[in-house]
N, C-alpha and C positions, 0 to 999 in steps of 0.2 A: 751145769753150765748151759744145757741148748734152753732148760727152763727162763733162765736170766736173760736167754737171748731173746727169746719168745717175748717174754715180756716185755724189754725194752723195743724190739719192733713193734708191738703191738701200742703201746704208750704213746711211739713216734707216732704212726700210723694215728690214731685218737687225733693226737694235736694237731696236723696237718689236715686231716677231715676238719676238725674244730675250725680251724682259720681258713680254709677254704669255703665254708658255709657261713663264714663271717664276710668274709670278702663278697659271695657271691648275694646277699643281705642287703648290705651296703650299696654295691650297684644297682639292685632294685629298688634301692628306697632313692638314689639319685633318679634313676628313671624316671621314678613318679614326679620328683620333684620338678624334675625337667618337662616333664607331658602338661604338668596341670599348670605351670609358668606359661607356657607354650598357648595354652591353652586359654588362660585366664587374658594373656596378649591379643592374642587373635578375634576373642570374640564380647571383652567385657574394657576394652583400654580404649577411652574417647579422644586421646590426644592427639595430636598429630604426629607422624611418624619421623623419626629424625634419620635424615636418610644419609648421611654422612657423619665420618669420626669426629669433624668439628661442630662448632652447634652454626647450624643453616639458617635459625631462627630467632630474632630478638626480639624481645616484648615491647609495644607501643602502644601510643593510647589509639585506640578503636581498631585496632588491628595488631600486626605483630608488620615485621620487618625483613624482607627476606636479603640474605646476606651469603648465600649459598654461590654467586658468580665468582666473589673473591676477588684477589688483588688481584689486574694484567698488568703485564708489561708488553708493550705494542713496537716493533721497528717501525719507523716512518719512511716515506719514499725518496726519501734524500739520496742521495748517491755514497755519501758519507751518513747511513742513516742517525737520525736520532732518537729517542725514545719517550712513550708515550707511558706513565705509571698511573692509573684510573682503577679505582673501586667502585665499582656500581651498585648500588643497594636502590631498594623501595618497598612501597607496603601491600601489603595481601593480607586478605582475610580469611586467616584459618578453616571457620564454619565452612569453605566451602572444599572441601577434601578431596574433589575429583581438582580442582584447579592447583590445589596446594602440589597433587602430587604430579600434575604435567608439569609444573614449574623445574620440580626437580627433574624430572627428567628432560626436560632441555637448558639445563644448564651447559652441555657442552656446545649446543647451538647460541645459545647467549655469547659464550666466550671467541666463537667464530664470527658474529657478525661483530664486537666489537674490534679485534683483529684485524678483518677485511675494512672497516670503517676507518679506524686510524692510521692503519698500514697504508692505504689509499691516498694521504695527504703528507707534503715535507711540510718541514715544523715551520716554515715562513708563514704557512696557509692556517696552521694548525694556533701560530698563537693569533693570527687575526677574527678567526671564528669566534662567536659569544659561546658559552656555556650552554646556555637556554637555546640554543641553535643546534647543538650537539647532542642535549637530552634529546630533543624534539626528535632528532633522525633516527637516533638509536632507540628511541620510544617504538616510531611505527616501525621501525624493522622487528620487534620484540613482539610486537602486535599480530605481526602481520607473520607469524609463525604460530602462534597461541591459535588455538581451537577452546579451549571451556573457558574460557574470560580473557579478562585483559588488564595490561597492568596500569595504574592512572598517571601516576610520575616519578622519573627517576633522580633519585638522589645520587651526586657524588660525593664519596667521604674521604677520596684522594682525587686530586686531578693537577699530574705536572709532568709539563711537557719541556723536557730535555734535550739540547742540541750535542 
């Protein structure tokens, strides 16, 4: 009887070694997979880097289209305020990598000065304003933050202004 028992510990024993050095295999071979992905990213990927869940970036001709400021929605200074819904988009050219990626990193400065801009006028003032008036402002305010270039004109792909 203690023979039988022996044996079947010893079998346990085997097969729990067996899978445990299968397991511990298997997480080596993800590590590698992981280091050399890691790896192959870091020092051999020319693209630009997508720096948010959404895509930041859309394809154009001679450049691409940055899209990363996203919708706002602005209160106006009315007393009863009204609201401002504005997408801003425009183009950048990728090749330049030190600018693509200050861009992203003031997008939360983008979405404050649009904010402080709109939020500044009630909508009597806001619908008398041209368009082309409005890019213009929110241009050099945009500008006038930028350090490695600068952007040349902005598109809106929403602009409506609600009392």
């Amino acid at each position: 009887m203690k023979t039988t028992i022996k044996t079947t510990e010893k079998r346990e024993s085997q097969k729990l070694l067996f899978i445990y050095r299968s397991l511990i295999i298997i997480f080596i071979i993800f590590g590698i997979i992981f280091i050399g992905g890691t790896i192959q990213r870091l020092f051999f990927h020319t693209g630009v880097p997508n720096s948010s869940p959404t895509n930041t970036y859309q394809e154009a001709e001679g450049g691409q289209i940055f899209t990363g400021i996203g919708p706002n929605r602005v209160s106006t200074a009315d007393f009863q305020p009204g609201m401002v819904i504005i997408y801003v988009t425009f183009m950048y050219y990728p090749e330049d990598r030190a600018f693509s990626e200050e861009l992203v990193l003031r997008v939360t400065e983008f979405r404050q000065i649009i904010r402080d801009y709109f939020g500044s006028f009630p909508v009597s003032e806001l619908k008398i304003l041209s368009e082309d008036k409005i890019k213009a402002e929110l241009l050099n305010q945009f500008n006038a933050i930028l350090r490695l270039g600068q952007i040349e004109a902005l598109y809106f792909s929403d602009f409506l202004v609600v009392e």
